[in-house]
N, CA, C and O atoms as a printed pandas DataFrame, in Angstrom:
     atom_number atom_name residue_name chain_id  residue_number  x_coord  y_coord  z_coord
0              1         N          UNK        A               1   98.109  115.482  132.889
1              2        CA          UNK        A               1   98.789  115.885  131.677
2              3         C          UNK        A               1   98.244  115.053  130.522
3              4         O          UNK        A               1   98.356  113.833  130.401
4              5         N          UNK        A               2   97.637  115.896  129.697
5              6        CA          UNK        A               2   97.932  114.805  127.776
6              7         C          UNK        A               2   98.839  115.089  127.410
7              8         O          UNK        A               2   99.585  116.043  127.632
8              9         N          UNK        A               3   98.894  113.599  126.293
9             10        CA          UNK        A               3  100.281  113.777  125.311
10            11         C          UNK        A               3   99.129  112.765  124.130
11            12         O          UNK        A               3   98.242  111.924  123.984
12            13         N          UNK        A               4   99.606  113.245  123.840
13            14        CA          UNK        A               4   99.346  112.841  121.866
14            15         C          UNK        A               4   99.984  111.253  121.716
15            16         O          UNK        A               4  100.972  110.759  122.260
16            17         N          UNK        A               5   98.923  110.615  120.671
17            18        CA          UNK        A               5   99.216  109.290  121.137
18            19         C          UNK        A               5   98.747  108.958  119.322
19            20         O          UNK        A               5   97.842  109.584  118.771
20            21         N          UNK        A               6   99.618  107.813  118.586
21            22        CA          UNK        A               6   98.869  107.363  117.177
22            23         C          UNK        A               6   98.409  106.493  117.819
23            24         O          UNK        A               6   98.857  105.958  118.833
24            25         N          UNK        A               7   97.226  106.253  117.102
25            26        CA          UNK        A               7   96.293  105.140  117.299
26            27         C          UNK        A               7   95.706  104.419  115.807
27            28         O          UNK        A               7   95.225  105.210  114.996
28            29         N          UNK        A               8   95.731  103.281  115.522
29            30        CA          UNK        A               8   95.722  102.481  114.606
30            31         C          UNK        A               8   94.136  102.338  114.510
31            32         O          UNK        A               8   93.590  101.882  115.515
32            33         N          UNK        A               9   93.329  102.672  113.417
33            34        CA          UNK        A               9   91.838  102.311  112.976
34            35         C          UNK        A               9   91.978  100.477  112.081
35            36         O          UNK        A               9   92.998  100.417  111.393
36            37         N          UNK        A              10   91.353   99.514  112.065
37            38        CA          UNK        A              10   91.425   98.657  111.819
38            39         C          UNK        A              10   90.023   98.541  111.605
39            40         O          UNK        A              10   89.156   98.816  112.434
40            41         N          UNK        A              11   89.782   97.963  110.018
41            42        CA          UNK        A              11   88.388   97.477  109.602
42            43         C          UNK        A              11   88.518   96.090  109.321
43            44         O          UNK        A              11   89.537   95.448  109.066
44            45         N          UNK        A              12   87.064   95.641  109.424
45            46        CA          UNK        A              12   87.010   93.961  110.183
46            47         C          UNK        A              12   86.190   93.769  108.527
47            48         O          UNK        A              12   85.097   94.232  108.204
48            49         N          UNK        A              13   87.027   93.037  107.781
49            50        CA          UNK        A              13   86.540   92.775  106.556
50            51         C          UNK        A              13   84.814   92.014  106.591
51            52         O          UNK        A              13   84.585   91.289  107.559
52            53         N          UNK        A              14   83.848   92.179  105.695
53            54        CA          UNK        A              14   82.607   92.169  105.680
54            55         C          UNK        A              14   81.930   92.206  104.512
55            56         O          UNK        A              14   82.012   93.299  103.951
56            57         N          UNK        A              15   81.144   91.200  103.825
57            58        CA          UNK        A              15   80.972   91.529  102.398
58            59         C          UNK        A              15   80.495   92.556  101.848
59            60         O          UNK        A              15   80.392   92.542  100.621
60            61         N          UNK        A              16   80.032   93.842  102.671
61            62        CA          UNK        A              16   79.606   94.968  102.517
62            63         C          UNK        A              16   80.938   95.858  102.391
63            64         O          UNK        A              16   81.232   96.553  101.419
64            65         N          UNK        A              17   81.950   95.640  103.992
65            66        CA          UNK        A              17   83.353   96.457  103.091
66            67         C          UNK        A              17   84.073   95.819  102.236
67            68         O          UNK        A              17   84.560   96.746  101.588
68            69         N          UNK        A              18   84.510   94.764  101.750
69            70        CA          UNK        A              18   84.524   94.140  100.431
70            71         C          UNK        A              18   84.003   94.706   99.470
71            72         O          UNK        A              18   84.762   95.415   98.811
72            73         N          UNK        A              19   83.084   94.650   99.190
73            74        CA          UNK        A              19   82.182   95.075   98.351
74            75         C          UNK        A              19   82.843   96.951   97.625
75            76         O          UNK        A              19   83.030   97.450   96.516
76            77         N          UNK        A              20   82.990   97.429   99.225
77            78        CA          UNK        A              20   83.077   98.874   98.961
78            79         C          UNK        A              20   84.782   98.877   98.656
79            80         O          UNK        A              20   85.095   99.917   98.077
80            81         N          UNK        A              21   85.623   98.219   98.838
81            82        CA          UNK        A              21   87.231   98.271   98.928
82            83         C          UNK        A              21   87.118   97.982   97.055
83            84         O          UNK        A              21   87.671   98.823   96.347
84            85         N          UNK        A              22   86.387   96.776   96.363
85            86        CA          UNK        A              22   86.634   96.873   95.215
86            87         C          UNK        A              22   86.093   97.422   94.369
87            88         O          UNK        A              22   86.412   97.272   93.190
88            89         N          UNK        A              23   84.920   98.372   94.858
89            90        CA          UNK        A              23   84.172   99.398   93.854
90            91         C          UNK        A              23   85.680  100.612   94.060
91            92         O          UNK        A              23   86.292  101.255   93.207
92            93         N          UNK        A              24   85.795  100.553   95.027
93            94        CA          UNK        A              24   87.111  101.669   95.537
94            95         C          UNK        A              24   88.248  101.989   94.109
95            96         O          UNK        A              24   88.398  102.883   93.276
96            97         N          UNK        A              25   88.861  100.710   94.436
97            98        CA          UNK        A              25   90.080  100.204   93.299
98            99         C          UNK        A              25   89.694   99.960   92.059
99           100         O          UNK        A              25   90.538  100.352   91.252
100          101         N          UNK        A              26   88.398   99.283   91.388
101          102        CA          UNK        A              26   88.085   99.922   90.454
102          103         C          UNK        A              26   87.831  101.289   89.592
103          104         O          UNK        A              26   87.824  101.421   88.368
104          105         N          UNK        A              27   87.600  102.389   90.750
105          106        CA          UNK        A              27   86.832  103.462   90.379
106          107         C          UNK        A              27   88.293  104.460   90.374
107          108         O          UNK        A              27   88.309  105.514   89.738
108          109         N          UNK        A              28   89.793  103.856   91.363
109          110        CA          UNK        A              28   90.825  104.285   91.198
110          111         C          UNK        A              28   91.741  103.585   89.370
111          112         O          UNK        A              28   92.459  104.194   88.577
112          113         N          UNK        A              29   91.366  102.509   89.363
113          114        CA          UNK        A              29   91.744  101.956   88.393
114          115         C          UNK        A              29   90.611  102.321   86.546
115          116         O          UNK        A              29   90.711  101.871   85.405
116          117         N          UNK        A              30   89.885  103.101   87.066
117          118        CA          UNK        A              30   89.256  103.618   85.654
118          119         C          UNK        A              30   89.745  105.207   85.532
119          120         O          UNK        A              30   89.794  105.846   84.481
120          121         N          UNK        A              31   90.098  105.692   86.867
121          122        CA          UNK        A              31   90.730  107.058   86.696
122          123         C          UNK        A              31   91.985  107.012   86.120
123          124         O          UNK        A              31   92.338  107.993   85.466
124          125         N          UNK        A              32   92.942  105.793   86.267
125          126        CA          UNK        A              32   94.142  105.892   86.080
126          127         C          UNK        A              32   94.075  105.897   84.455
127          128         O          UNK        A              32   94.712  106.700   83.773
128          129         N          UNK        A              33   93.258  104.943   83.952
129          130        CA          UNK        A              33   93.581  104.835   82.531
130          131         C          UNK        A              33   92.681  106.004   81.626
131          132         O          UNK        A              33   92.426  106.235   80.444
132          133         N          UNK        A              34   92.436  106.468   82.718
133          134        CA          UNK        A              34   91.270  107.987   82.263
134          135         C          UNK        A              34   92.719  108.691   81.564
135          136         O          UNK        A              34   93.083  109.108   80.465
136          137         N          UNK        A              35   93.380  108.502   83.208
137          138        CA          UNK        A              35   94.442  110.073   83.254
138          139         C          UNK        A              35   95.656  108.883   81.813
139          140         O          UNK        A              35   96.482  109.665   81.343
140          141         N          UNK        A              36   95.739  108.247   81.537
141          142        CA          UNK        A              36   96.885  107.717   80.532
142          143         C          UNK        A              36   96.180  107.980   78.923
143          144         O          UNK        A              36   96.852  108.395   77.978
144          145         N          UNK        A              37   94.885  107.689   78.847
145          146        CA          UNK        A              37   94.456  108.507   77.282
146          147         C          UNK        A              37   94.918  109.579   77.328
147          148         O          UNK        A              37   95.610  110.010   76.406
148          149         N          UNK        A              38   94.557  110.502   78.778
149          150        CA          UNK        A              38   94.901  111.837   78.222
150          151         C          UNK        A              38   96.201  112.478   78.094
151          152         O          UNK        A              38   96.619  113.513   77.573
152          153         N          UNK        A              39   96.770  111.361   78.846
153          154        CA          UNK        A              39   98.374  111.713   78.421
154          155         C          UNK        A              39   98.695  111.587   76.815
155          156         O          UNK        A              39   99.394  112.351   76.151
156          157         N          UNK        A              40   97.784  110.066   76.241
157          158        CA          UNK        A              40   98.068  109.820   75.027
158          159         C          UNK        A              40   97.745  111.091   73.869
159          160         O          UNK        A              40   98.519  111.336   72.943
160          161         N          UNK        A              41   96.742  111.674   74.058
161          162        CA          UNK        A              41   96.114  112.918   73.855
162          163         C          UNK        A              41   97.001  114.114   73.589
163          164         O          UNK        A              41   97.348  114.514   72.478
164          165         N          UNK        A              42   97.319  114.631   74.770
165          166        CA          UNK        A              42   98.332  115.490   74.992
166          167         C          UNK        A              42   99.734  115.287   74.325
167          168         O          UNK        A              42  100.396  116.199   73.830
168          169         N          UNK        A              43  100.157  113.754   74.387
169          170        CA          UNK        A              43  101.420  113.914   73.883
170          171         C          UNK        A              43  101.347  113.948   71.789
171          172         O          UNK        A              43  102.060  114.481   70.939
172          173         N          UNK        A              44  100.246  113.182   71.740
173          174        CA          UNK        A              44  100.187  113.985   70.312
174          175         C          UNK        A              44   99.585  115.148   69.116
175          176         O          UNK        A              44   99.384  115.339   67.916
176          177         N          UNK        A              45   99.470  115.809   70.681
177          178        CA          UNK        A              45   98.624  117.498   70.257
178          179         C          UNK        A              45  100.370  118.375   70.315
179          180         O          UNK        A              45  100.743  119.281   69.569
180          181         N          UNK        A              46  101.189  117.691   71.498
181          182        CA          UNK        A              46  101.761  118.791   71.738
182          183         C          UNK        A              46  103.159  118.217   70.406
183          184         O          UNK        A              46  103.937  118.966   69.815
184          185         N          UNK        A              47  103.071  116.911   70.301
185          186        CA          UNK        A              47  104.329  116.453   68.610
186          187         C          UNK        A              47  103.673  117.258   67.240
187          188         O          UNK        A              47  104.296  117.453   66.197
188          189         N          UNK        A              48  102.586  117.578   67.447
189          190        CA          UNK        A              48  102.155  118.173   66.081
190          191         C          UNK        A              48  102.232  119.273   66.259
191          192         O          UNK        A              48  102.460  119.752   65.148
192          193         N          UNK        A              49  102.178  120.281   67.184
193          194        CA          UNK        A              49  102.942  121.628   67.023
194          195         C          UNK        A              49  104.353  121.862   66.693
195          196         O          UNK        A              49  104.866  122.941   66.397
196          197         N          UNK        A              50  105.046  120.436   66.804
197          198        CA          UNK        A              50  106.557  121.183   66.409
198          199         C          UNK        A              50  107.246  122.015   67.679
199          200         O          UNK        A              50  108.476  122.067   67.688
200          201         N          UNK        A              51  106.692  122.505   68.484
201          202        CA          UNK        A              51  107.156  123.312   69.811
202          203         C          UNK        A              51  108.670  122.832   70.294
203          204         O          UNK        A              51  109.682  123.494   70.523
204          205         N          UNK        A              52  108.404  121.389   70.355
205          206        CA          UNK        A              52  109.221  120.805   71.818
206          207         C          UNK        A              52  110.046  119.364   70.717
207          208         O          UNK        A              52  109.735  118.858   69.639
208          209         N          UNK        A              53  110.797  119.217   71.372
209          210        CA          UNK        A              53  111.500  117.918   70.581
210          211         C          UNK        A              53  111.028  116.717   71.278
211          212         O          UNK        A              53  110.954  116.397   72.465
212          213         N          UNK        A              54  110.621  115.943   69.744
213          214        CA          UNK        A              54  110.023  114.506   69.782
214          215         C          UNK        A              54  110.441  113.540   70.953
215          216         O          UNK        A              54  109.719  112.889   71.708
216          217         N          UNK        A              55  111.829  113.633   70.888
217          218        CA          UNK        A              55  112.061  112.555   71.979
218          219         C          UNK        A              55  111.765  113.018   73.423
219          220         O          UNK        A              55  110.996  112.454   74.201
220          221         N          UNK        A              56  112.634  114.347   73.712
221          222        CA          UNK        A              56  112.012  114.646   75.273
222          223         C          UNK        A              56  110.457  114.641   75.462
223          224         O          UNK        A              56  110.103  114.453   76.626
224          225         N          UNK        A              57  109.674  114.775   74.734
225          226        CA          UNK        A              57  107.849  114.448   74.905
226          227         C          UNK        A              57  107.996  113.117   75.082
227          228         O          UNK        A              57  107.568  112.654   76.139
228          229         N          UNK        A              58  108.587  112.267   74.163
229          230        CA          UNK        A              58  108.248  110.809   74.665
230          231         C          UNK        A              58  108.852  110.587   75.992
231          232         O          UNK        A              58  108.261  110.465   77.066
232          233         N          UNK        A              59  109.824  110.562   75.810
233          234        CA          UNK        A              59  110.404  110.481   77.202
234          235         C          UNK        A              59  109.555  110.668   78.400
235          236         O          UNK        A              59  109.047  109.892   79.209
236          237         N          UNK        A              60  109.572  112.159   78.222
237          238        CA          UNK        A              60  108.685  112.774   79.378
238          239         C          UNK        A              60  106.787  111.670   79.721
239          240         O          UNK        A              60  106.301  111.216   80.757
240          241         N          UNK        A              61  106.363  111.666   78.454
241          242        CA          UNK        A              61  105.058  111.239   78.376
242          243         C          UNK        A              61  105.260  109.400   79.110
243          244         O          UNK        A              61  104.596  108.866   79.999
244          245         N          UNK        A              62  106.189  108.956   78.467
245          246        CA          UNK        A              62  106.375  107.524   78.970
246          247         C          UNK        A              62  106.850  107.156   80.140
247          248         O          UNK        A              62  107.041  105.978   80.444
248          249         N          UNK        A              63  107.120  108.329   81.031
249          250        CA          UNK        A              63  107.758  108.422   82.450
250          251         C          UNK        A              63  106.350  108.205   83.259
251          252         O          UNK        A              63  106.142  107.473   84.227
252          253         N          UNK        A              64  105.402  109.115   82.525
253          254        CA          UNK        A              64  104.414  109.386   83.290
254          255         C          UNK        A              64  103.632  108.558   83.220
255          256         O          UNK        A              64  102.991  108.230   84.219
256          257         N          UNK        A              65  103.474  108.050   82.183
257          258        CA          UNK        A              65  102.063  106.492   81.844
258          259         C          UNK        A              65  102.750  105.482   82.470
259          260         O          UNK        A              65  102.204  104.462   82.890
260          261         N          UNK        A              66  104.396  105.818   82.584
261          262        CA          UNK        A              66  104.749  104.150   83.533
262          263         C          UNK        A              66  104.330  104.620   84.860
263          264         O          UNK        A              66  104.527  103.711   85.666
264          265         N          UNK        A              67  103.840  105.650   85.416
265          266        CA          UNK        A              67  103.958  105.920   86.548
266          267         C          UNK        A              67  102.640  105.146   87.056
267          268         O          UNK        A              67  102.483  104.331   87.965
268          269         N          UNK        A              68  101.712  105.739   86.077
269          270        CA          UNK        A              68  100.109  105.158   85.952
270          271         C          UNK        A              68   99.984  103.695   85.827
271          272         O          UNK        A              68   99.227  102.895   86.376
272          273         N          UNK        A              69  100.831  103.572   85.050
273          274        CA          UNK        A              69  100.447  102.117   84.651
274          275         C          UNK        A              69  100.987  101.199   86.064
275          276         O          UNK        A              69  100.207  100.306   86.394
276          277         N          UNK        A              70  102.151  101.338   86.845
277          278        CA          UNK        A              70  102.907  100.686   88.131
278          279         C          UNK        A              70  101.598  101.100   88.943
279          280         O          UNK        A              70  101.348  100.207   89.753
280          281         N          UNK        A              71  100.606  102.223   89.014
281          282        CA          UNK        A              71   99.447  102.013   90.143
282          283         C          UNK        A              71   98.163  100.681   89.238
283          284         O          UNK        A              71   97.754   99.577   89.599
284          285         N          UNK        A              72   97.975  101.298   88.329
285          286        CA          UNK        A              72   97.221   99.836   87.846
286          287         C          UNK        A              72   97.504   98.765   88.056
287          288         O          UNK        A              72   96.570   98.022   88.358
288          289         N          UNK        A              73   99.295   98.009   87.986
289          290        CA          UNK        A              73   99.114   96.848   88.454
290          291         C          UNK        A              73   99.312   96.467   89.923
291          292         O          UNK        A              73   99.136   95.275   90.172
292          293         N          UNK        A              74   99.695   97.385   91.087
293          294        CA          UNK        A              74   99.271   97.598   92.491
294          295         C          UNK        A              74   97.651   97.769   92.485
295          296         O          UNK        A              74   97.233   97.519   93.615
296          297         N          UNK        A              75   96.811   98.043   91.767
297          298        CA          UNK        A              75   95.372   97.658   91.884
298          299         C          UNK        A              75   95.345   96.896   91.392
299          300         O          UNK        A              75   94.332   96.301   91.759
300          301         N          UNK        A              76   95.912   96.262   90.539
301          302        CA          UNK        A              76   95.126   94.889   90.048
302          303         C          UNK        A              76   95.625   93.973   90.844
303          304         O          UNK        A              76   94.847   93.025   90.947
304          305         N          UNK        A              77   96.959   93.804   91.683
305          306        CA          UNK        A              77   97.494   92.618   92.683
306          307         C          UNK        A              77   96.648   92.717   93.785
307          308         O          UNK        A              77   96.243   91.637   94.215
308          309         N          UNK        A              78   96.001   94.448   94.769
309          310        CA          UNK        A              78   94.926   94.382   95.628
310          311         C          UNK        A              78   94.027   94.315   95.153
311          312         O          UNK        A              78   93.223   94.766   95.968
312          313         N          UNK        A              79   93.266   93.898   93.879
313          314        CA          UNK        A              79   91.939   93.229   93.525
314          315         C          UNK        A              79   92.201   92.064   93.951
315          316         O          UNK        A              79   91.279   91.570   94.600
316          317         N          UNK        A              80   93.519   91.154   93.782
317          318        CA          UNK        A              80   93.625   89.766   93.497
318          319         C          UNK        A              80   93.487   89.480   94.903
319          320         O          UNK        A              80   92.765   88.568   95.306
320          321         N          UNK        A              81   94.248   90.333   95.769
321          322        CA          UNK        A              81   94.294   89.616   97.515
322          323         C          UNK        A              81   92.836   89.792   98.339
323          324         O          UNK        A              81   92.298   89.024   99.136
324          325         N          UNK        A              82   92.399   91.138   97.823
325          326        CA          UNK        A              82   91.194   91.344   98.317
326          327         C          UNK        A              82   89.981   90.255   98.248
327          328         O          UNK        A              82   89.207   89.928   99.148
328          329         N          UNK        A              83   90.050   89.821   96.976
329          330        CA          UNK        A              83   89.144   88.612   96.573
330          331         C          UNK        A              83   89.260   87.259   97.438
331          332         O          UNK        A              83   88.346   86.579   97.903
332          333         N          UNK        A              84   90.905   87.033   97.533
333          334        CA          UNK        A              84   91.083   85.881   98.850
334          335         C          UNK        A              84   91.058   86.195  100.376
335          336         O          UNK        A              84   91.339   85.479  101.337
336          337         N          UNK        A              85   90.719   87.232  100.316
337          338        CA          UNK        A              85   90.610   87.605  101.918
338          339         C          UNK        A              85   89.955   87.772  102.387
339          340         O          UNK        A              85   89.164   88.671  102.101
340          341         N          UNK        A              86   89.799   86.706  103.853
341          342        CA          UNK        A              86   88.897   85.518  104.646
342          343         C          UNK        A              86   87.899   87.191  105.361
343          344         O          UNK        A              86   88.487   88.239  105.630
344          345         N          UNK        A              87   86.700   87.028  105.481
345          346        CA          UNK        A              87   85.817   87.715  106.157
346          347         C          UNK        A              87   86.342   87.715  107.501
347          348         O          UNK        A              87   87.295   87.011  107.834
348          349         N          UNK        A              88   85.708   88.524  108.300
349          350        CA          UNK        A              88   86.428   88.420  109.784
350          351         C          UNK        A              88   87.704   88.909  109.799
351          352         O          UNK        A              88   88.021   89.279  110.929
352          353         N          UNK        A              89   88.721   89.081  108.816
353          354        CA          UNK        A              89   90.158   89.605  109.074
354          355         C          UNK        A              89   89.748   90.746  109.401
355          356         O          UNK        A              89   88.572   91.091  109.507
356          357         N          UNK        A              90   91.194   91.718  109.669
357          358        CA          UNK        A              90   91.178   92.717  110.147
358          359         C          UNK        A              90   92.273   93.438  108.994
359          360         O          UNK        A              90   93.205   92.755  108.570
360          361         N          UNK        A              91   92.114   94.646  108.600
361          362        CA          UNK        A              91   92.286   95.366  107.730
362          363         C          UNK        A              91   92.779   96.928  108.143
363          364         O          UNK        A              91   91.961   97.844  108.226
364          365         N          UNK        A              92   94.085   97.095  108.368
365          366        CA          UNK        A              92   94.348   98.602  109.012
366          367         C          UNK        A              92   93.880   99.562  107.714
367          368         O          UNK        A              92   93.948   99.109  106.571
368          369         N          UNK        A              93   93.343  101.088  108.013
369          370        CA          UNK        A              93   92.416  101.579  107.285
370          371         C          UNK        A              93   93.294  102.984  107.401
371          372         O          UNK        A              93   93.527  103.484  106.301
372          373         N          UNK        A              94   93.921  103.844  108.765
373          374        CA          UNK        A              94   94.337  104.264  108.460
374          375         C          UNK        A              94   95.115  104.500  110.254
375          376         O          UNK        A              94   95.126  103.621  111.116
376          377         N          UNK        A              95   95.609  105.712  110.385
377          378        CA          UNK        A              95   96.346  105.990  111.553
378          379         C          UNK        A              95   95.540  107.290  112.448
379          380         O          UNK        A              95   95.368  108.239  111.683
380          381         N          UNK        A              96   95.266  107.436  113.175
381          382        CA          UNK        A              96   94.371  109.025  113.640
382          383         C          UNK        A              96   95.612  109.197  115.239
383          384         O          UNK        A              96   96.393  108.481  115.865
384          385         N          UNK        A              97   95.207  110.320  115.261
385          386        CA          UNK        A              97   96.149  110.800  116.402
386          387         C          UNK        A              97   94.837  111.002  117.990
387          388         O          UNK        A              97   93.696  111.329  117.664
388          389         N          UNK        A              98   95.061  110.835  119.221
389          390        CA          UNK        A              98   94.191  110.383  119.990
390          391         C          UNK        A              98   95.192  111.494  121.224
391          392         O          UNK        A              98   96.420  111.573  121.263
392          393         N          UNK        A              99   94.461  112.039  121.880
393          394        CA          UNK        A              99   95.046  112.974  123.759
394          395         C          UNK        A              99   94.871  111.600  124.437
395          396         O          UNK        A              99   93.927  110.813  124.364
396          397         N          UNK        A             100   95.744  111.540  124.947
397          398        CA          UNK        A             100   95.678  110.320  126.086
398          399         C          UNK        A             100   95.980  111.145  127.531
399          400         O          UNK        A             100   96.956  111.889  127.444
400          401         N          UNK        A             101   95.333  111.137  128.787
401          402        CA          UNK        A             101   95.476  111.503  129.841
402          403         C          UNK        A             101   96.119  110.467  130.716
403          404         O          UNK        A             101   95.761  109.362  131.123
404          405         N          UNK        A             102   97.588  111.476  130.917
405          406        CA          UNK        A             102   98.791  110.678  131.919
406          407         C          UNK        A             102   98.628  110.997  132.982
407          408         O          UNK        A             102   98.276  112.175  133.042
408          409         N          UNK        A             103   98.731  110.389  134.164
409          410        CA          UNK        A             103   99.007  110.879  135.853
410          411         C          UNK        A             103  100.220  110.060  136.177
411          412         O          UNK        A             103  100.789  109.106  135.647
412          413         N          UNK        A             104  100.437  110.943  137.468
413          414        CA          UNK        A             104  101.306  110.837  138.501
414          415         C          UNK        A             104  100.894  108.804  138.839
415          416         O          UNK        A             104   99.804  108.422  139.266
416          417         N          UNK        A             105  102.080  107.856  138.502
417          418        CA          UNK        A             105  101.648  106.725  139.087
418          419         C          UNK        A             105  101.209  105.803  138.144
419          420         O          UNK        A             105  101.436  104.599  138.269
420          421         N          UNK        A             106  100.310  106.504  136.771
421          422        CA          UNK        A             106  100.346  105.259  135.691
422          423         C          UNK        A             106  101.942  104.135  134.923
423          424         O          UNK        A             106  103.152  104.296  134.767
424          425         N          UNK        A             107  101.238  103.400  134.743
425          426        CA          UNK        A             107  102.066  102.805  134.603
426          427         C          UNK        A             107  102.370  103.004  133.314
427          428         O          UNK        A             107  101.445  103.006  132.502
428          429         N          UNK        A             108  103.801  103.222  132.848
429          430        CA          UNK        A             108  104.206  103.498  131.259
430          431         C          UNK        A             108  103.991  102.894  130.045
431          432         O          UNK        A             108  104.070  103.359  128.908
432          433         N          UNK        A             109  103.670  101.647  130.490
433          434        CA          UNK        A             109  103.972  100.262  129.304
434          435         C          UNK        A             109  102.556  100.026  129.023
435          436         O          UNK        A             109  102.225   99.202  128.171
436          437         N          UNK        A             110  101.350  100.981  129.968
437          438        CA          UNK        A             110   99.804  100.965  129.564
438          439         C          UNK        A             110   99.653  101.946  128.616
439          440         O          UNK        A             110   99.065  101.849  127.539
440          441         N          UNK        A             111  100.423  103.235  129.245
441          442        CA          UNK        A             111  100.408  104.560  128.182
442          443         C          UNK        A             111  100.923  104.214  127.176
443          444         O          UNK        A             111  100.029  104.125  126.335
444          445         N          UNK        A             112  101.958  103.935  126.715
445          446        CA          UNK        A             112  102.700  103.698  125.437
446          447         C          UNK        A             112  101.886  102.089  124.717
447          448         O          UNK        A             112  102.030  102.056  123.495
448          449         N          UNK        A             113  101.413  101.334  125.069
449          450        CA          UNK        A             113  101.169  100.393  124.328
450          451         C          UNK        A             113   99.872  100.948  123.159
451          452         O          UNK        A             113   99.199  101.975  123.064
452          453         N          UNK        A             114   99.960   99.736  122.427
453          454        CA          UNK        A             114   99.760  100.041  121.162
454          455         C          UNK        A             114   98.365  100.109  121.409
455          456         O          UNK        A             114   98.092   99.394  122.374
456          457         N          UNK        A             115   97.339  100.693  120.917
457          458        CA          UNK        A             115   96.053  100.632  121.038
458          459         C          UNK        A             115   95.296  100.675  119.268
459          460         O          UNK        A             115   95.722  101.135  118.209
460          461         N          UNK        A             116   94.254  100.087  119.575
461          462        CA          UNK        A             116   93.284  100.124  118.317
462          463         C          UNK        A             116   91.739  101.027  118.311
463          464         O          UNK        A             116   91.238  101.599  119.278
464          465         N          UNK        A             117   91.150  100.935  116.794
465          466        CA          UNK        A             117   90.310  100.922  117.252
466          467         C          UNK        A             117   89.429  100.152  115.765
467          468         O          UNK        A             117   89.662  100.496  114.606
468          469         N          UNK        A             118   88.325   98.977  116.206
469          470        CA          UNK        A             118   87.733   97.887  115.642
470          471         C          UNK        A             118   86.690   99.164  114.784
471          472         O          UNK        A             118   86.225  100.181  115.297
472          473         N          UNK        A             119   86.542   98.699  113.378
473          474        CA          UNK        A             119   85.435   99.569  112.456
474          475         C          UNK        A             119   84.690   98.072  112.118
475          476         O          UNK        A             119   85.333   97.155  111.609
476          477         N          UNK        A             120   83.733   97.992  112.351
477          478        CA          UNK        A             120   82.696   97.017  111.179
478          479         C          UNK        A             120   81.846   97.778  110.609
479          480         O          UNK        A             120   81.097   98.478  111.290
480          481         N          UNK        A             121   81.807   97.782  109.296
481          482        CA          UNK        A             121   80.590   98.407  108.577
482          483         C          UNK        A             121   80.424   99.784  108.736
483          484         O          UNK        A             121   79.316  100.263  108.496
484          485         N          UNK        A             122   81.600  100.700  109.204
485          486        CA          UNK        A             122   80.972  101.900  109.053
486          487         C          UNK        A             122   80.882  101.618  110.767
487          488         O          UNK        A             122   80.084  102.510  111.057
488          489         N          UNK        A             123   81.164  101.021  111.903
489          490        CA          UNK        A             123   80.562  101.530  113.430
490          491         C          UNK        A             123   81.462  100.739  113.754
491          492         O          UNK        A             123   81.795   99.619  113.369
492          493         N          UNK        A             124   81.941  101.676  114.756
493          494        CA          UNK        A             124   83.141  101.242  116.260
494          495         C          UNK        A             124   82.655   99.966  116.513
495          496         O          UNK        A             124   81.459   99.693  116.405
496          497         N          UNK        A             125   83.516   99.159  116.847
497          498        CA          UNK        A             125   82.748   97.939  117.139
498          499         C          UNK        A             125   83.697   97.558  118.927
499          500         O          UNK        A             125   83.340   97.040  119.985
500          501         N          UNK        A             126   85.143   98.239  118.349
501          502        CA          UNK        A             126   85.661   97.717  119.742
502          503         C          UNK        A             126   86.619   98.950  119.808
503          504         O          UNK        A             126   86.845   99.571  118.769
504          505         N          UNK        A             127   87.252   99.366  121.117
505          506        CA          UNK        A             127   88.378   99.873  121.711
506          507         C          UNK        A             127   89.067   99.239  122.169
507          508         O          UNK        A             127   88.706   98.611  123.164
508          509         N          UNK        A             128   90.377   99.100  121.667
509          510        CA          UNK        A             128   91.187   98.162  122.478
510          511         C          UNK        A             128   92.401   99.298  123.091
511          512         O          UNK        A             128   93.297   98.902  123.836
């Protein structure tokens, strides 16, 4: 019998994924303030039509740039940790789902335990 199993991907920090984690958060952190001009943009194309009332645009517009702005400084606190964090750590990356084959007689606490799997650089490095 399979049964469906999460399995945890873990990357083994490396100045090459370093390297790529803060081109990452930068390149998320130049989109964000991409997408907040154009809010700035928008909100005073749409006050000079007169359409909509002044305050619900602000409102509305300042809901949304705080929204942007709370991911900018969650990238700027993982710029700050990323920078202190020792090579060799281990770094969960994401979750993937895995068939695990059960029989008659395994033992449960092998099936159910937690399993990994080691990334360096872009290549499997371990199965645990």
């Amino acid at each position: 019998m399979k049964i469906i199993q999460t399995i945890e991907v873990r990357q083994i920090v490396t100045e090459k994924s370093k390297q790529a984690l803060r081109e990452a958060f930068l390149a998320q952190k130049q989109q964000l303030m991409r997408e907040c001009e154009q809010l700035r943009f928008e909100q005073k194309r749409l006050e000079k039509t007169g359409k909509y009332s002044s305050s619900l645009l602000k409102q509305y517009f300042s809901k949304e740039m705080d929204t942007r702005l709370e991911k900018i400084k969650l990238l700027d606190f993982q710029l700050e940790q990323l920078h202190i964090l020792p090579l060799g750590s281990e770094l969960k990356e994401r979750e993937v789902q895995a068939l695990i084959d059960v029989q008659v007689g395994d033992k449960w606490e092998n099936v159910i335990s937690q399993r990994a799997i080691i990334i360096e650089d872009g290549i499997i490095k371990e199965i645990r």
